[in-house]
N, C-alpha and C positions, 0 to 999 in steps of 0.2 A: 949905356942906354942908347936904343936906336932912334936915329933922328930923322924925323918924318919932313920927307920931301913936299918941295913947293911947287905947284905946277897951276898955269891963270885958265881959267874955264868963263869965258862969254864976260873975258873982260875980268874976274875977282880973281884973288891971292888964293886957293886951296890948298890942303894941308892934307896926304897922303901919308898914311901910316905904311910903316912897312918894317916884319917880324923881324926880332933878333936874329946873326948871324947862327946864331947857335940851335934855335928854332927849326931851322931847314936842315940842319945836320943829321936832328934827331928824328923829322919829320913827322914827332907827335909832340902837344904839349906835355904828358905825362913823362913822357921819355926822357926829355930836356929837363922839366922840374928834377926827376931823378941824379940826373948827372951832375945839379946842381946843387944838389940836396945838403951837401956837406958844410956847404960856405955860409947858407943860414943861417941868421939866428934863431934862438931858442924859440922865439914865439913866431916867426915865419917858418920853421920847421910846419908845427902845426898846421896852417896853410898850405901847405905843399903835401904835406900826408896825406888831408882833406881832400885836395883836388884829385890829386894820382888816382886815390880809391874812391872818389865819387865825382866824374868827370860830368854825369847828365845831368847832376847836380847843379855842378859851378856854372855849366853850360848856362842856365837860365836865372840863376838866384844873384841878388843885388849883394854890391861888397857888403852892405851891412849883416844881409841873411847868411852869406860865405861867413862872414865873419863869427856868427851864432855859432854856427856848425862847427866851428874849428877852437872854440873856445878862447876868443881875440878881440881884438879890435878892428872895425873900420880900415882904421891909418895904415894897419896893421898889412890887411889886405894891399893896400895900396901901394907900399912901399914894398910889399913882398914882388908886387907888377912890373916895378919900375926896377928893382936888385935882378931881376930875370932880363931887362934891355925892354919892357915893354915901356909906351909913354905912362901909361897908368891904366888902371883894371879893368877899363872896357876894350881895352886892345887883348889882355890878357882873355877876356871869357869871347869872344872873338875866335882868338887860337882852342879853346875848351868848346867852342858850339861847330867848329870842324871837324874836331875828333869827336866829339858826337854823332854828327852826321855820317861820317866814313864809318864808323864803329857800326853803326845803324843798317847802312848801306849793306856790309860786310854781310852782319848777322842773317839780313835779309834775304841773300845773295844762295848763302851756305843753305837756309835751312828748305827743308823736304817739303813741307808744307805750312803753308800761315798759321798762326798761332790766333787764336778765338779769343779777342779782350773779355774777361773777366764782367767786367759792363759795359755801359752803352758811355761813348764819348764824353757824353754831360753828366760825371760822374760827381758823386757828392763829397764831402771830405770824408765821410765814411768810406764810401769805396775806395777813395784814391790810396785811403792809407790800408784796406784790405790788398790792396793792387799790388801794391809799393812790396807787402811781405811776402805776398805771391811772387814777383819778381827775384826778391832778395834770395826766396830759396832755391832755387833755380841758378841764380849766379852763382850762389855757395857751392851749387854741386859743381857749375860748371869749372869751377876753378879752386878747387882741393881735389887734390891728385892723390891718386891709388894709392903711387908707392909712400906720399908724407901720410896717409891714416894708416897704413900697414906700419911702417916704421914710429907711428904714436902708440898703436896698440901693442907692440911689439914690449918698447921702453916701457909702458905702464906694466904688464903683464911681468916682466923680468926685474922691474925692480925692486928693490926690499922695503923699500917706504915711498910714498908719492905726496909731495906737498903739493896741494893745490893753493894760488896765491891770487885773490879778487879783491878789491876794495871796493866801494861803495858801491854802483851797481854791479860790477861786476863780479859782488860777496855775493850774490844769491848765486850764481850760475855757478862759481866755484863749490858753495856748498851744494845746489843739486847734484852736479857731478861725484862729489865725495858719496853724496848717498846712494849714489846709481852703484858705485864699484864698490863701498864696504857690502852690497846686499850681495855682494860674488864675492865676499871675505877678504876682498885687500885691503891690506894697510894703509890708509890713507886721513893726512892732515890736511887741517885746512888754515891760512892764518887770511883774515881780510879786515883786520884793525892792527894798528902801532902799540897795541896791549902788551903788557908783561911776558904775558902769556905768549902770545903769537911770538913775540921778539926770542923767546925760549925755545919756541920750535925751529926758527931759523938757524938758530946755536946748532940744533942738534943737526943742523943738513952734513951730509957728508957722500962720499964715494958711491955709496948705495943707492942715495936719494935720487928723485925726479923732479925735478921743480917744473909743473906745468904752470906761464902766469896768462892771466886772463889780462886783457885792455879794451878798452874803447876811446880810440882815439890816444893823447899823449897819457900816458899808463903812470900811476902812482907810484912815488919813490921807495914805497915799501916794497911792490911787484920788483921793481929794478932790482932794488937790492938782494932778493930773493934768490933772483935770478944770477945775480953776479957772484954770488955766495957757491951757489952749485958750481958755476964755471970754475971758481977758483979752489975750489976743495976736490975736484977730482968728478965732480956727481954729473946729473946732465939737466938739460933744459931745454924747454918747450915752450911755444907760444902758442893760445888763442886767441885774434887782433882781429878787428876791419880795419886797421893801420900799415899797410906792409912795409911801410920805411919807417914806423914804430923804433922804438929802443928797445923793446922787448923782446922787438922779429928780432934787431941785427943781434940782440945776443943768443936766439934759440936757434939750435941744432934741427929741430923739428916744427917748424909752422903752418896752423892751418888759420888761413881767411875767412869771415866770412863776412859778407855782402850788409848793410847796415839803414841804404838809404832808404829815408822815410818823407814825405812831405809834411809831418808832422811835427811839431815843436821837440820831440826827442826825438834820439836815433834809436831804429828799429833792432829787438835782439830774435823777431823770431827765426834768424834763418840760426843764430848761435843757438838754441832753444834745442832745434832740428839737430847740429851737427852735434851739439853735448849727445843726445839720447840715443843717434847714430853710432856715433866713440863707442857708447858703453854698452850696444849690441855686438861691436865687432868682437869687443871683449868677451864677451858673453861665449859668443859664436866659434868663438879658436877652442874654445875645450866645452862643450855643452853639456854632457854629458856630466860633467864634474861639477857647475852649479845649477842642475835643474832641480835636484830635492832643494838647498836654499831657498831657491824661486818657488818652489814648489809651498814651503813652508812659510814663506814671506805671502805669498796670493791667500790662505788661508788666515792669516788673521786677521 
């Protein structure tokens, strides 16, 4: 922990904070949280996933509201501040309202022309959270790369079976997906409950299989397993996360992000919404020719 200097101003004792050594090494807070990622524990993991992937977030929101978001505690927050060399977590969002700024700075810097807000300043919690998914899609794009959706579609297209594996929220988006790619006739399972059933399809993964698993935030042990299942039977694995230091990324071969933050009491999926429906045009689009009667016959009924 670093130890904030003493220095007297007009006669009083003042208390000068001053960043971890490690801090300046990385020269970003996200940076440093990464490198430190390992030493975590299980529930400041979460914490630090949180901030990495939503920096403009932690920049302003109280340990309590961090704490929501990350699926935690408070204390939780706080001691995750102090495991990093901060005194406690307004030093931490301190170092997170820097790299906001630089990030901001950057963005503003690079781009060709100003971007037109959406509304007018005194925006309502309606807009803000129209705002929030308008940004969200836009990050998605900005940061899923060519060659990880060329190499997603690729693996789905080539494999002989494709488990798609979502639990609680993110059972709907894995069953959408299942329905997007069975209407182009691939084979595809879905498990997103600890059911008999589901637990049966797991069995069946093997060499052929894709295990695509969905997450938001720290991912359900049935996805893990899923996923550890393909790696170790020969098969392959994929992730869809707003998590990048997720469990589900470091085991998938293929990872796409995408962007999550909301100022709303949930986190936002419409940029995941966007990149499912995206996925399963690329698919579409590599041999067109071969499911347009399907589509053709699917639009008619």
């Amino acid at each position: 922990m670093s130890t904030p200097a003493t220095t007297r101003r007009n006669g009083r004792a003042v208390r000068e904070h001053s960043d971890p050594p490690g801090l300046q090494e990385f020269q970003s807070l996200s940076r440093y949280i990464q490198s430190q990622f390992e030493r975590c524990s299980r529930s400041q993991k979460d914490v630090a996933q949180y901030i990495v992937d939503h920096i403009d977030e932690a920049a302003f929101q109280t340990a309590e509201e961090l704490a929501k978001r990350a699926n935690t505690s408070s204390s939780t927050v706080v001691r995750f501040s102090q495991a990093l060399g901060f005194e406690g977590y307004p030093e931490l969002q301190a170092a997170a309202r820097e790299e906001y700024r630089r990030r901001n700075a950057e963005a503003q810097s690079t781009s060709a022309a100003a971007i037109t807000p959406l509304f007018a300043l005194d925006q309502s919690e309606f807009e803000a959270a129209l705002s929030a998914d308008h940004a969200n899609v836009g990050e998605t794009a900005r940061k899923v790369s060519r060659e990880a959706v060329e190499d997603m579609i690729v693996a789905i297209v080539s494999a002989e079976k494709v488990l798609l594996a979502g639990t609680d929220q993110m059972a709907f988006f894995a069953s959408y997906l299942r329905h997007l790619l069975m209407l182009l006739d691939l084979r595809v399972d879905v498990v997103t409950t600890p059911s008999q059933e589901a637990l049966s399809r797991l069995g069946r993964i093997n060499a052929q299989t894709l295990v695509i698993g969905f997450s938001a935030g720290r991912p359900h042990p049935l996805v893990v397993r899923a996923m550890k299942l393909a790696r170790h039977r020969g098969g392959h694995a994929a992730a869809i996360t707003d998590a990048t230091l997720s469990e589900v990324a470091q085991l998938a071969e293929i990872r796409l992000y995408y962007s999550s933050n909301s100022p709303a009491y949930v986190r936002s999926h419409t940029a995941l919404l966007a990149l499912i429906q995206a996925l399963a045009y690329g698919v579409y689009a590599r041999d067109a020719s071969q499911y347009e009667e399907r589509i053709k016959a699917f639009r008619l009924k």
